[in-house]
N, C-alpha and C positions, 0 to 999 in steps of 0.2 A: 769458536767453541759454541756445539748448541744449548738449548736451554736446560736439558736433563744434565748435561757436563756440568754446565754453571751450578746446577742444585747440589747435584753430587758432592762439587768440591765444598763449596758452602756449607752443607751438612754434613758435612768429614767427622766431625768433634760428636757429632749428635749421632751417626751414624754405627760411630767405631763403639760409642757406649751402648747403644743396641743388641749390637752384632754379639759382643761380649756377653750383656746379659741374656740374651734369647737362646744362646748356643748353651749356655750354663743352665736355660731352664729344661732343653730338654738334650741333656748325658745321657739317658737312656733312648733307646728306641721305641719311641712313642709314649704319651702321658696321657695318664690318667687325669681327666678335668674335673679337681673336687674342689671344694674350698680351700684346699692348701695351696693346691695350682695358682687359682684365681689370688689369691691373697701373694701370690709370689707375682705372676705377673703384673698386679695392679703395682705394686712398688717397682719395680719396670718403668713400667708407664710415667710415674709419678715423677722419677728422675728427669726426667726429658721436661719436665714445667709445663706438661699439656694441662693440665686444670683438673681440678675434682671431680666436675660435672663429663669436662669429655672423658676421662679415664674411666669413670662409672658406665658411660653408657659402651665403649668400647667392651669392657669386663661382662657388662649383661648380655650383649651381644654373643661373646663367646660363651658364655654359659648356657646361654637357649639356643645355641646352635648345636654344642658339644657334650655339657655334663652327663658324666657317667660314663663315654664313652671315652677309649685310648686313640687319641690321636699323632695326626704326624708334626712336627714346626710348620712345613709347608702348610698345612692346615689352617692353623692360627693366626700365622702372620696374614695368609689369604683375608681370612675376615678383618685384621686390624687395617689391613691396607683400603679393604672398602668400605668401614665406618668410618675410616681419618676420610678418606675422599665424601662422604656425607657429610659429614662435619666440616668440613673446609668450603663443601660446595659455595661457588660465585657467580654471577653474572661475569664475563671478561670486563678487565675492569683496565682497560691502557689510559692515556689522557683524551681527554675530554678539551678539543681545539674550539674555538673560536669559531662562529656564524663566517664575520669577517674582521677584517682587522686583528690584531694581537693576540696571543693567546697567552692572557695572564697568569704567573702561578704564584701561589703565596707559601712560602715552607716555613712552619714553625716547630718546636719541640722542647725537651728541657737541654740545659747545659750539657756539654757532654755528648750528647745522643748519634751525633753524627751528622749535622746538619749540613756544613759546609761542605762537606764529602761527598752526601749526597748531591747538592746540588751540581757538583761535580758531575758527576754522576749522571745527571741529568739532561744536562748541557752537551755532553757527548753524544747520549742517543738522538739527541737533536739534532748535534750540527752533522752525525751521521748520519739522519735523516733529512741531509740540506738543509736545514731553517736558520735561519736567523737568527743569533740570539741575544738576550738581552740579559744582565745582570745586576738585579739593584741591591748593595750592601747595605742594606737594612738593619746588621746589627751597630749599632752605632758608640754602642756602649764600651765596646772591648777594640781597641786599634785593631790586637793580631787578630780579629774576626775577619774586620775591613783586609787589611796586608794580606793574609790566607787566601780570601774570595779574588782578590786581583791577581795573587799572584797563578790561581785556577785559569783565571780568566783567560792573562797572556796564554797560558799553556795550553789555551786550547782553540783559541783563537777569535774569543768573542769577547765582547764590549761591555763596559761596567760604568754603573753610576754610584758613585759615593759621595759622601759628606762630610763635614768637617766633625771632627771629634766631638762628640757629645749631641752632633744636632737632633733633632728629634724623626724619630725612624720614619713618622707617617711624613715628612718631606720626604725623605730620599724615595718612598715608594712614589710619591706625585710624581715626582719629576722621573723617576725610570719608568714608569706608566705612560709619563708626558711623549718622553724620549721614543718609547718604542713604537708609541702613536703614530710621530710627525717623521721618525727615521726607516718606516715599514717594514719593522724586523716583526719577524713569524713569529717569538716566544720571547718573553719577559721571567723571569724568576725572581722576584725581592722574597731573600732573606727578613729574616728578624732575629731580636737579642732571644739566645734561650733563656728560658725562663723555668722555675716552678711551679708546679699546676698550683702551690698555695699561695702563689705571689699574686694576691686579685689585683691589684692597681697596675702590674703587667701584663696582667691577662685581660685587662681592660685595655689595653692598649695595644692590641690584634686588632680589637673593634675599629680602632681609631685610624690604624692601618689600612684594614678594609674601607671603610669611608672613605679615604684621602683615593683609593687609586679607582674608588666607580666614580667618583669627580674628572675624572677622566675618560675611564670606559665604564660605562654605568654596568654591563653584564657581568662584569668584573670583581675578583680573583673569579676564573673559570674553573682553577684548584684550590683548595686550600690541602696542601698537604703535610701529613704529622709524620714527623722522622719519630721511632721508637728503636731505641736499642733492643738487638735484641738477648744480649749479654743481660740484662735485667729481668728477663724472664719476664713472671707475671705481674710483678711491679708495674712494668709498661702498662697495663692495665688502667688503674686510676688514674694513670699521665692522660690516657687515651680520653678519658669518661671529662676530665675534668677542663680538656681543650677543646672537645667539643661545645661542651656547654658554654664553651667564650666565644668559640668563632664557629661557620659552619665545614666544619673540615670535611673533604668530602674523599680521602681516603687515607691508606698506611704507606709510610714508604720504611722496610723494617731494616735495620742498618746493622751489619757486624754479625751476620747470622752464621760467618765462619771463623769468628770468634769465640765459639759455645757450644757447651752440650746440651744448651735448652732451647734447639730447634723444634721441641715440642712446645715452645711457648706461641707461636703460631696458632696454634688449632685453640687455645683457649684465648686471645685476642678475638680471632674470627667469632666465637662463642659468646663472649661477651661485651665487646663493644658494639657492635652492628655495623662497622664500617668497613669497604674492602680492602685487602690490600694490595695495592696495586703494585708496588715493585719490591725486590728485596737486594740486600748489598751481600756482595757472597767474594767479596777480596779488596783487596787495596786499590784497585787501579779503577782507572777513568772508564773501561768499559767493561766493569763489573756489578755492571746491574743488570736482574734478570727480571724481564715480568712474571706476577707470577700466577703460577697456574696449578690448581691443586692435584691433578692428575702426573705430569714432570715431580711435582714435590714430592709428592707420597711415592711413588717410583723411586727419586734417589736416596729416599728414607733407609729406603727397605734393601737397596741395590745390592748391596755387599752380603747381606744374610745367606746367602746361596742361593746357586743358580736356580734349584728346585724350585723356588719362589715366582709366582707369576709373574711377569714381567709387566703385565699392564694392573689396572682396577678389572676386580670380575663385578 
């Protein structure tokens, strides 16, 4: 499946509530762009959890492109397609490997989020990418975290280090840092316990995390990656602001995006965290992660709306 498929299915729930409301704004053959319009399509926009600020600037966009004049949907959606591609714009943002030696990752996020999934996730495009990998169960706290991550592991055919119930996480990252060292596997991933962005005394203990495994490889985590749901819309938001500030996460990995109708909460993530995001989860399975790329997104955004619709960004 290529990448636009993957978006596509993924944004099915965000997609079909578009399609519905864009088709319903314009019953007539062509519209008038007044303040009624704009106030009808900003509640549009709004459903889909893109943020305030992006909805605003997409609305002002159409208004100094169009007001006064009757247009066509093809018209609209044209401009919303390449203000969401503005506003999404990214650097390409894949993983960021290792000089030499190991290529560290660190995943963390709140309860729930999708962590272990993704690292699932993760581990596949890896070892489909031939590497080696490494696995450290890092949450130490919750058995079925541990049981869950191993039972990934077999399934996929890479190697795992865990510890005994209760130990404390920054061992198990030493020692799966140690291990991936001395056993010259390409990629390491240590999990961690989710956590709350208000739990500071576990959000101190990312730090402590981090420490433990540049005792090892000093260049190390060469990720730090934040799983966000994306079923939580713009909630994910203050998760995002408030794990950076514990650890240096250095991007999104956005999980359960076909899950929801607020695949618009993407475009106000990008807006207001400053971090990229680098992959998204768009199904259940092991090789359902797609990178991502704001031009495929906003494409299979709009895909269904009719054919008239440009196919690429203008």
């Amino acid at each position: 499946m290529g990448l636009f498929d993957k978006f596509k299915r993924g944004l099915s729930k965000t997609a079909q509530l578009l399609k519905t409301d864009v088709r319903d704004l314009f019953k007539s053959e062509g519209r008038l762009i007044d303040e009624a319009f704009l106030d009808e399509m900003r509640a549009i926009l709004f459903k889909t959890d893109m943020g305030y600020d992006s909805v605003e600037q997409i609305v002002a966009e159409v208004a100094k492109n169009f007001r006064g004049r009757v247009v066509q949907l093809e018209d609209v959606v044209a401009t919303w397609k390449t203000k969401l591609g503005q506003l999404l714009a990214q650097d390409a943002a894949p993983i960021r490997y290792a000089d030499s030696g190991p290529t560290v990752i660190m995943v963390c996020g709140v309860n729930g989020a999708g962590k272990t999934t993704s690292i699932a996730k993760l581990a596949q495009m890896f070892v489909t990418d031939r590497k080696r990998v490494l696995l450290g169960a890092g949450d130490t706290f919750r058995a079925a975290a541990v049981e869950q991550l191993s039972i990934w592991a077999k399934r996929l055919g890479v190697d795992i280090v865990t510890g005994d119930p209760g130990a404390h996480p920054a061992s198990v990252a030493y020692r799966a840092a140690e291990q991936a060292v001395t056993g010259g596997y390409d990629v390491c991933i240590v999990d961690t316990a989710g956590r709350l962005q208000t739990q500071k005394n576990l959000m101190a203990e990312l730090t402590k995390i981090q420490s433990s495994i540049r005792k090892v490889v000093p260049t190390a985590p060469h990720e730090v990656l934040l799983v966000l749901d994306a079923t939580t819309g713009q909630n994910a938001i203050s998760q995002a602001q408030n794990f950076t500030q514990a650890v240096d996460c250095t991007g999104i990995v956005l999980a359960k995006l076909d899950g929801t109708a607020k695949g618009g909460g993407v475009v106000a993530i990008r807006q207001q965290v400053g971090l990229p995001v680098k992959y998204v989860g768009v199904g259940a399975k092991a090789d359902d992660l797609a990178l991502f790329k704001p031009e495929e997104f906003v494409d299979a955004l709009f895909a269904d709306i009719g054919a008239v619709v440009p196919a690429t960004l203008g």
